[in-house]
N, C-alpha and C positions, 0 to 999 in steps of 0.2 A: 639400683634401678631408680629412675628418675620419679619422683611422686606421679606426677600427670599419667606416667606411662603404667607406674603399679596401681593405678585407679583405671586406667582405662581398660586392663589386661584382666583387674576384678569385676568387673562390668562386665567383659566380656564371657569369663569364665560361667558367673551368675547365668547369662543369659543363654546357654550353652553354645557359645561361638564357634562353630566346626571351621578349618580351614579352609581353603578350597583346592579340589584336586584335580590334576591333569593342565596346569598352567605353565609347568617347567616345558623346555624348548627338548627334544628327546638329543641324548648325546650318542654319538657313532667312534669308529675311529677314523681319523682323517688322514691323508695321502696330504702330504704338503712337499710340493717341486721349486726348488730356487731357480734364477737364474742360471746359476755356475752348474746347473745340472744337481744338484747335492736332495737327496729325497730321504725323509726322514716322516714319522706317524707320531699323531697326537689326537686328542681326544676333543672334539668339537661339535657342534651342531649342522655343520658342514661335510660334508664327505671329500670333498678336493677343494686345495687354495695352492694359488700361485703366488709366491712373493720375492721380491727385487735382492734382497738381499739375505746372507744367513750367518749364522757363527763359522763358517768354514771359508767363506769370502769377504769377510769383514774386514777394513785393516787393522784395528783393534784387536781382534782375536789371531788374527794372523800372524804380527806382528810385524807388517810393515806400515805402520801409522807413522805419520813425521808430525811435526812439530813446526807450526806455521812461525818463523820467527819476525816480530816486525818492532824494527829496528835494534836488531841485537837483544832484545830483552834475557835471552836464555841464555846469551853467553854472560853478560853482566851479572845475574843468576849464579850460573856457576864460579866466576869469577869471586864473585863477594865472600861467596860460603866453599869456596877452593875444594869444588866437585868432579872438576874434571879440567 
């Protein structure tokens, strides 16, 4: 612990510093709809979100993600290190 913070934490102890309670936001479980239709529950201070994209419409996760090539770089790429 940092000195400044283990002096300020015995100060506080000393002085009998209670926390304070009831400041946390309350958690629910949440309904979350994608675009592509895809609905899946998570744990938030929200009860319903709408969001644009998800792991099941991704092209990343999909696996139809390309590969922006500009000027040949990925073939010269594989070319060099004889990848493909």
């Amino acid at each position: 612990m940092c000195r400044n913070r283990l002096v300020a934490y015995q100060k506080n102890k000393i002085k009998g510093f209670k926390m304070r309670k009831d400041i946390h936001p309350k958690v629910v479980d949440c309904s979350v709809t994608c675009a592509c239709g895809n609905e899946f529950m998570i744990r938030s201070d929200n009860e319903k979100m709408s969001i644009d994209i998800c792991n099941e419409c991704h092209p990343f996760f999909t696996g139809s993600e390309k590969i922006v090539d500009a000027a040949g770089r990925v073939e010269k790429f594989k070319n060099k290190y004889k990848l493909g």
